[in-house]
C-alpha positions, 0 to 999 in steps of 0.5 A, spaced: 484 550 513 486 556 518 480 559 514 475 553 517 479 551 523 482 557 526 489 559 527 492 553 531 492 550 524 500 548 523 502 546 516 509 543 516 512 541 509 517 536 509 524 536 507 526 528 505 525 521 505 522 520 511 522 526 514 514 525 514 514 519 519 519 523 523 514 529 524 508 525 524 512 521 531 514 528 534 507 531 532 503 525 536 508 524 543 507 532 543 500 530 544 496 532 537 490 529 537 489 530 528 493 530 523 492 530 516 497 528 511 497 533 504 501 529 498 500 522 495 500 514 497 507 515 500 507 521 504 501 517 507 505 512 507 510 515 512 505 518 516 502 512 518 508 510 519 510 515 524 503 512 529 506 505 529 513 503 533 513 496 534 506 494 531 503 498 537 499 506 535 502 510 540 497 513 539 491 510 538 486 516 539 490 521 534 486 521 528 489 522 521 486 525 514 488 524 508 490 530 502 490 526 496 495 531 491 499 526 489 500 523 482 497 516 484 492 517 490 490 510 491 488 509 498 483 515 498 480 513 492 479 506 496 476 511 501 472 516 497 475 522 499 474 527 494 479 528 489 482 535 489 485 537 494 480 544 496 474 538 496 478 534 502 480 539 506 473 542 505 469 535 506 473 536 514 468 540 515 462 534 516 467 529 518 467 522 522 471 518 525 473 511 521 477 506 524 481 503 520 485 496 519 492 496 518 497 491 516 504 489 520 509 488 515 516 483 517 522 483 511 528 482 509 531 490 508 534 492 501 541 491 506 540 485 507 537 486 515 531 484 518 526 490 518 519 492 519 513 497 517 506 498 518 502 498 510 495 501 509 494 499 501 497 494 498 504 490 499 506 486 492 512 480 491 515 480 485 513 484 478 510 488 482 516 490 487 519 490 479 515 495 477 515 500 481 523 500 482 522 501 474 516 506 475 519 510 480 527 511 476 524 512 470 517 517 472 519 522 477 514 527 473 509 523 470 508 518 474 500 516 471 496 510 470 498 510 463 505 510 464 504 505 470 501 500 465 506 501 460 512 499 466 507 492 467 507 490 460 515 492 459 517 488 466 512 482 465 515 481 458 522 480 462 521 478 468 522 470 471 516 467 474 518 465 482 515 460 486 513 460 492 513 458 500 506 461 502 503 460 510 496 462 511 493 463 518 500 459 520 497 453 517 501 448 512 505 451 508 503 452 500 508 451 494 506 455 488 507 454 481 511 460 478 508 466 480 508 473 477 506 476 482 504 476 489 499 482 492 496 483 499 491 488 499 487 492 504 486 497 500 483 496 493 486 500 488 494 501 486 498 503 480 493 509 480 487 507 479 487 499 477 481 495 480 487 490 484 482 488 490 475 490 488 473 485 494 477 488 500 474 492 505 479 497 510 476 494 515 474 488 515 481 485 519 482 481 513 488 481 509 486 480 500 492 474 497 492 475 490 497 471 485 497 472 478 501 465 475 505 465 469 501 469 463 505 467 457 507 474 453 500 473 449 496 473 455 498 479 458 495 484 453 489 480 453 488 481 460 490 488 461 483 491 461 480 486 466 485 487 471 485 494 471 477 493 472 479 488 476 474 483 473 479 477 472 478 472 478 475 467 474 482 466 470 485 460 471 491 463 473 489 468 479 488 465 486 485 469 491 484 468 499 483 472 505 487 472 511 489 475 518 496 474 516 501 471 510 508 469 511 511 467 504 519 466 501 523 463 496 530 460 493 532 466 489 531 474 491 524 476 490 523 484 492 517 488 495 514 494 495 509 496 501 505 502 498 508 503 492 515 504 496 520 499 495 523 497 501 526 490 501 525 482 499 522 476 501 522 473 506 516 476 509 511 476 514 504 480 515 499 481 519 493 485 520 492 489 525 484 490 526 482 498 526 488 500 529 488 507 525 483 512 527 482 516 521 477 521 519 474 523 513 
């Protein structure tokens, strides 16, 4: 970096759990005017957190990279960011601006108070948040794809199916039939590689719902590669939509988790922040 950009290039290694939006927030109020974030889909995910207070980009006109050299790397792949690490801080050099949408997410906090967050890639409820509770405690190190998978197939084999309260757009609310899971992407991959939402465009100002039903424990290994190729919306038991926002709850607990991170319950309330985030890539 200091070899293409010169010596006012600052490399700042964090320390902990939330030390990357802490750093980010410092950074941007100093008046930095490009960022890059160096690590996976929740490092960036802190990053981008570090920009938005309120709903609001502090600063609007500070753009963010993204260094994928994490073990999933979903929202680059979604860019097309290259792949190693010396690839994307070389391809800097001929660089442009992208505007990019961001997502507002509202939720009940794993302590049980109102919280909220901004999201880049895909927020999920129920299995979903299940699976990365199981992927993150059971993986520290080899967080792959395959053991992804295997985490999916071990939890949908145990977990209950919830119905649902859905609002689309603030319109009539929508009960669902026992759901698997509910996924809201901006992004088009998650789980380290698996083609969730191939139609989604990072900065459409639209938001991709998803819901798998309630695959029976014969369904689920059949459909596995059709979902990782994302080739499974014609299943009678999937249902898409897009939308500007999406409010949903439930009679029982159902958690979410918001870039791979788990960080609370239903009831929730996201929207879409169109091209709120300068990125450059």
């Amino acid at each position: 970096l200091r070899e293409l950009f010169g010596n006012g290039v600052e490399i700042y290694f964090t320390k902990g759990r939330g030390d990357a939006t802490r750093r980010a927030r410092e950074a941007l109020l100093a008046g930095v005017g490009w960022l890059a974030a160096a690590g996976g889909d929740g490092t960036f995910h802190e990053v981008v957190n570090g920009y938005f207070d309120r709903g609001r980009n502090i600063q609007p006109k500070s753009a963010l990279s993204f260094f994928p050299c994490g073990s999933a790397n979903d929202w680059t792949r979604t860019l097309g960011v290259p792949g190693s690490l010396l690839a994307s801080v070389e391809a800097l050099t001929n660089s442009t601006i992208h505007k990019v949408d961001v997502s507002l997410a509202r939720y009940q906090g794993l302590s049980g108070a109102a919280e909220e967050r901004v999201f880049i890639n895909v927020a999920e409820a129920g299995i979903g948040a299940e699976v990365v509770r199981r992927w993150l405690s059971r993986f520290r190190i080899l967080r792959s794809r395959t053991a992804y998978l295997l985490t999916a197939v071990s939890a949908s084999l145990s977990y209950v199916p919830k119905r649902l309260q859905l609002v689309f757009d603030g319109q009539t609310a929508v009960a669902t039939e026992p759901l698997l899971v509910l996924i809201v992407a901006g992004g088009r991959y998650f789980g380290a590689g698996i083609h969730c939402a191939p139609m989604a465009a990072v900065d459409d100002g639209l938001l991709e719902v998803i819901t798998l039903g309630n695959f029976s424990t014969r369904e689920i290994p059949r459909q596995l590669s059709n979902f990782i190729r994302g080739e499974y919306f014609d299943h009678p038991k999937v249902t898409h939509r897009s939308a500007k926002s999406i409010e949903a709850s439930a009679g029982e607990k159902v958690f979410l988790e918001l870039d791979g991170e788990l960080v609370g319950s239903l009831p929730f309330t996201i929207s879409i922040l169109p091209q709120a985030l300068w990125t450059r890539y």
